[in-house]
C-alpha positions in Angstrom: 70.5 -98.3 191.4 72.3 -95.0 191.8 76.0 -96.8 192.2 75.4 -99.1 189.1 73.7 -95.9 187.0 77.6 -95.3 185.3 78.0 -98.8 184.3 74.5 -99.1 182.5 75.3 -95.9 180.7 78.3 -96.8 179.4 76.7 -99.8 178.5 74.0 -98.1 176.6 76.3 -96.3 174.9 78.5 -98.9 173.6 74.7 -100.2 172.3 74.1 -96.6 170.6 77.4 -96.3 169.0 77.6 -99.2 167.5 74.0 -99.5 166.1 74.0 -95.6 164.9 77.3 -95.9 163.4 75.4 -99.0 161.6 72.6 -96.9 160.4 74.5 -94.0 159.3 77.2 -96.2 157.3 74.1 -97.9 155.6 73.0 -94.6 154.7 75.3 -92.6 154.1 76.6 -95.3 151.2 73.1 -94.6 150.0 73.2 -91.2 149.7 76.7 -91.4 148.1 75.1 -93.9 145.3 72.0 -91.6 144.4 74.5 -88.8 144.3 76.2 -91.4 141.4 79.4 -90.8 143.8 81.6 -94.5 142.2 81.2 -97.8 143.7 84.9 -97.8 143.5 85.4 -94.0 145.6 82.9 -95.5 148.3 84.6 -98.5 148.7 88.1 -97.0 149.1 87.6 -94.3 151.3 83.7 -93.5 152.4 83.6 -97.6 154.0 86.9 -96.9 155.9 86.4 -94.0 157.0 82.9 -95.2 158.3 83.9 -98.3 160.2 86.3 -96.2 162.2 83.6 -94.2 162.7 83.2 -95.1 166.6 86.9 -94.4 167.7 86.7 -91.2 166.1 83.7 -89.9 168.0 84.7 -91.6 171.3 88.3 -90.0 170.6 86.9 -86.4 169.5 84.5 -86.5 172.4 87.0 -87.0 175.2 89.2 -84.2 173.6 86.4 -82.0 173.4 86.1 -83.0 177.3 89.8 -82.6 178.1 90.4 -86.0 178.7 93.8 -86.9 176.8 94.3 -90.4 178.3 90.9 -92.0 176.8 91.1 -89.8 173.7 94.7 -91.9 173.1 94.0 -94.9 175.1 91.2 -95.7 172.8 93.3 -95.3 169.4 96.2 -97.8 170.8 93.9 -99.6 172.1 92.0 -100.6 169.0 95.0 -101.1 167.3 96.3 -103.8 169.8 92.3 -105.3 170.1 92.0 -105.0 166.0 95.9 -106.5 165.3 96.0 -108.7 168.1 92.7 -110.0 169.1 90.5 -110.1 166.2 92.9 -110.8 163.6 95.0 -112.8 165.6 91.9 -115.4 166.3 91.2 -114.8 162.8 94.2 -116.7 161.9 93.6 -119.2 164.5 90.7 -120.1 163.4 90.8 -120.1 159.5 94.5 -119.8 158.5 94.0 -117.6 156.1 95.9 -117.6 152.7 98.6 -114.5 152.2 96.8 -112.7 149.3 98.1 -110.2 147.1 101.0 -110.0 148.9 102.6 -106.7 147.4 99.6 -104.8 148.7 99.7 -106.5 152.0 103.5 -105.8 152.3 103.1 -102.6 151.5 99.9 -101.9 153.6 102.0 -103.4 156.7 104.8 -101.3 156.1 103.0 -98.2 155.9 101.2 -99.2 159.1 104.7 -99.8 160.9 106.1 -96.2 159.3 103.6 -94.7 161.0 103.4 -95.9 164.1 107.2 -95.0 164.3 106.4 -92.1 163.4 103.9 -91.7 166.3 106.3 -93.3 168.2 109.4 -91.0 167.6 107.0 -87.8 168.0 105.9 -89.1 171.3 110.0 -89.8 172.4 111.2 -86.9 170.9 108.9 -84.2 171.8 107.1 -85.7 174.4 103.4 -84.6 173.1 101.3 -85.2 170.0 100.6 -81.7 169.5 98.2 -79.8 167.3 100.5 -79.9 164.5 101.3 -83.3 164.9 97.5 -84.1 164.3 96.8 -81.8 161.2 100.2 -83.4 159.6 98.1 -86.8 159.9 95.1 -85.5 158.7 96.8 -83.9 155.9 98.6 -88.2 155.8 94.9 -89.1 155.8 93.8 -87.0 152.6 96.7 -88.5 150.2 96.0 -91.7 151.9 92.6 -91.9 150.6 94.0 -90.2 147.4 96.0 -93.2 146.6 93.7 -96.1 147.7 91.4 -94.4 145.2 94.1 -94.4 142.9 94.9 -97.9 143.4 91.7 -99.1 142.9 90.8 -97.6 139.7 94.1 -99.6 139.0 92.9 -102.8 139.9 91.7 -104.9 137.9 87.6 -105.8 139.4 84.7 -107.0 138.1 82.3 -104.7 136.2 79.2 -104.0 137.7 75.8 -103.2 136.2 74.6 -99.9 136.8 71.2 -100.0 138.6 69.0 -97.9 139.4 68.7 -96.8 142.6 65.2 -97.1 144.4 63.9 -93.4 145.0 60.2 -94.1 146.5 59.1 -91.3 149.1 59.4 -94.0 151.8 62.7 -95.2 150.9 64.1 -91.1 151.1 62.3 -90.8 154.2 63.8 -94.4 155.7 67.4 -93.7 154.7 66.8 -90.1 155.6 66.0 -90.9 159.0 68.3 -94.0 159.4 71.1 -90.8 158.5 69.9 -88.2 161.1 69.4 -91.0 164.0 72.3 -92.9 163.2 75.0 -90.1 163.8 73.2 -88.5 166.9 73.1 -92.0 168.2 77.2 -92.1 167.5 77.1 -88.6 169.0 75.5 -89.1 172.0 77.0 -92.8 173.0 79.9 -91.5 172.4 79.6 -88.8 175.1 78.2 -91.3 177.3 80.9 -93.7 176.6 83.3 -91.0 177.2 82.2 -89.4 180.9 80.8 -92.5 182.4 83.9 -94.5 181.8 85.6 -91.8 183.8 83.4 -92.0 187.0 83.9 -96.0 186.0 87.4 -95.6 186.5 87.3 -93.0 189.1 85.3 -95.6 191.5 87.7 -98.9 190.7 90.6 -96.4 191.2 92.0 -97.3 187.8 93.9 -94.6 184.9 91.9 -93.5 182.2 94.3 -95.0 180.2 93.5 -98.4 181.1 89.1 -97.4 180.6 90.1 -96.6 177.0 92.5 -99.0 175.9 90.2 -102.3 177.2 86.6 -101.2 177.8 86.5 -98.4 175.1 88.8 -99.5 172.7 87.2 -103.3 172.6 83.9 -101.5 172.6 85.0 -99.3 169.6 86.7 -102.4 168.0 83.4 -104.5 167.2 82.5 -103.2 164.1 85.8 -104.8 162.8 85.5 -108.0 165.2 81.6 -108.7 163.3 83.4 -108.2 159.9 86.0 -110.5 160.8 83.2 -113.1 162.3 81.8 -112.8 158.6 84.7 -113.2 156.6 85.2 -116.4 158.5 82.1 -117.5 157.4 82.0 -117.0 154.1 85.5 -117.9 153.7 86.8 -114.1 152.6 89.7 -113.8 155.4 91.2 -111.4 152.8 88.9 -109.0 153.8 89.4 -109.5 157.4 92.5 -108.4 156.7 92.4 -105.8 154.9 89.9 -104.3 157.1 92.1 -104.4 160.2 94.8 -103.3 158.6 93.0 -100.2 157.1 91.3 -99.3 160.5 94.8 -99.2 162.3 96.1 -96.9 159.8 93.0 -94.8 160.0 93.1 -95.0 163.8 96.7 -93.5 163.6 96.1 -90.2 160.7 92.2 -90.3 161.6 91.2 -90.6 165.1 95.1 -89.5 166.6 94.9 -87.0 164.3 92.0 -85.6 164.7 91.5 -85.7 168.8 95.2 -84.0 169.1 93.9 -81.2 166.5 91.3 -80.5 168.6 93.6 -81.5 172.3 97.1 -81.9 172.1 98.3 -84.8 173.8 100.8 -84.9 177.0 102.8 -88.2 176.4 102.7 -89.6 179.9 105.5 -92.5 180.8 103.8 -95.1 181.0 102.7 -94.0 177.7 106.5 -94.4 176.5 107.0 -97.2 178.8 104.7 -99.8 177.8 101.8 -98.7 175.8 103.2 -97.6 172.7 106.0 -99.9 172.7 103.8 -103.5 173.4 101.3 -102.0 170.7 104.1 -101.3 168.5 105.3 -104.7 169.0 101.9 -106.4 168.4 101.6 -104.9 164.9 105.5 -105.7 163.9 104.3 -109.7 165.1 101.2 -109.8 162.4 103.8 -107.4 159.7 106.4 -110.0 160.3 104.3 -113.5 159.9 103.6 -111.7 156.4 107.0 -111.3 155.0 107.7 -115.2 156.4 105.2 -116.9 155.4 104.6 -117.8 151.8 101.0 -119.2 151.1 98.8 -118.5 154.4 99.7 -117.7 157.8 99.7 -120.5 160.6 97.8 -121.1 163.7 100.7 -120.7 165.6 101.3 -117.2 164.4 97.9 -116.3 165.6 98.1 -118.2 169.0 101.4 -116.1 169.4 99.1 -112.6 168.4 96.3 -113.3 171.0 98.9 -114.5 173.5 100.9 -111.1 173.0 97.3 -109.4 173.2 95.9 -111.3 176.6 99.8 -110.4 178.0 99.3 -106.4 177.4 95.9 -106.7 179.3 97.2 -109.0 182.1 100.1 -106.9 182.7 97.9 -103.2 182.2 94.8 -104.3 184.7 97.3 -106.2 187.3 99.4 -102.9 187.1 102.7 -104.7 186.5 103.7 -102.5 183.8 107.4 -102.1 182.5 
């Protein structure tokens, strides 16, 4: 019982993190309604930021407890398990048509500008340091600046403004659902965090490789049950969009944050393979978007998964560039 202890903890906190970070999001959108906060403010930055929610605890959390490699593993990772898994079988399944493709474009290309930008830091100075992760942070704030911006632009459908139910047991419900659901995040993430590095100090394994396949997929469902609805009720725009936005938050929001807090020491293997293959995953779905004129083909997401099942195989088999 004591050998398999680590692996049901990190278990159970995959379990808290995801379920708390569901409470809180459904509360906290609460609170930002009775507060009269606009539909179209919590939409276009309170939802994002929520949804990425779990990589930035897990992220923070192994900064907080030194531990670089998970802190960054985690971020890449989700970016690879968000762009190339879930999106990519996205597209395999459902084709989806190119909407709006201006925004799209430029959504993609701001995506790819930053993760060169990542990328040339991590070459040039060979660390993501604490200035480095406030200068995404400070990215993140006109980010959400001009997707607020941009929506007060579009053009959406007017909704009526109801009021919001304010019974003593609905306060008290989304008052607890609130306090539990971010100590849940809180806590899984910590034991998320310090059991996957026993976890990988018994198979032997990097920390790297804990946070950018356990962790990272772990951290990624959120935006895997989004896309499994979208599917369903034939809304694959939103699938999109909402991997798309998480990247970019993974990149200003939980990079930018864990190096504020623990600047990173790129490590080569880092430079080697990680950043490029993860680079290249997100040019591949950036790339079917420019080609592509009405929806993107199966092919280009059998190509996405295959890229995606090719970073694993070559990370766990340790036949890394």
């Amino acid at each position: 019982m004591k050998e398999s202890l680590p692996y049901l903890l990190f278990l159970l906190g995959f379990i808290m993190i995801i379920k708390g970070s569901d409470w809180f999001i459904d509360a906290t959108i609460w609170i930002a309604k009775v507060l009269r906060v606009p539909n179209i403010i919590i939409g276009a930055t309170l939802v994002s930021i929520c949804t990425t929610l779990p990589e930035a605890m897990v992220s923070s959390s192994s900064a907080i407890n030194g531990n670089a490699s998970i802190a960054f593993g985690n971020a890449l990772g989700s970016i690879a398990c968000n762009t190339g898994f879930i999106l990519g079988l996205t597209i395999i399944l459902s084709t989806p048509a190119i909407l709006q493709r201006k925004k799209l474009h430029r959504t993609g290309m701001f995506l790819v500008f930053l993760m060169a930008l990542l990328t040339t830091f991590s070459f040039v100075f060979g660390e993501i340091s604490r200035v480095t992760g406030f200068m995404f942070l400070g990215i993140l704030v006109l980010y959400l600046y001009h997707n607020i911006k941009d929506a007060k632009m579009s053009p959406a459908e007017v909704a009526e403004d109801k009021a919001i139910a304010m019974t003593k047991g609905i306060i008290a419900k989304n008052t607890i659902m609130f306090l539990v659901g971010i100590t849940l995040t809180v806590i899984g993430a910590d034991l998320l965090v310090k059991n996957g590095e026993i976890i990988a100090q018994k198979l032997g394994v990097p920390d790297i490789i804990i946070g950018v396949t356990l962790t990272a997929f772990g951290t990624s469902l959120p935006e895997l049950v989004t896309a499994i609805t979208a599917i369903v009720k034939k809304a694959h725009d939103i699938s999109i969009g909402n991997v798309l936005g998480a990247n970019i938050l993974n990149v200003i929001l939980v990079i930018g944050l864990s190096s504020s807090i623990l600047p990173f020491d790129i490590q080569p293997s880092w430079l080697s393979y990680h950043i490029p293959f993860v680079f290249g995953i997100v040019l591949l779905l950036v790339l079917f978007s420019f080609l592509n004129k009405k929806k993107f083909r199966r092919w280009n997401g059998v190509l996405m998964v295959g890229a995606y099942a090719a970073y694993i195989y070559f990370l766990v088999t340790g036949n890394m560039l």
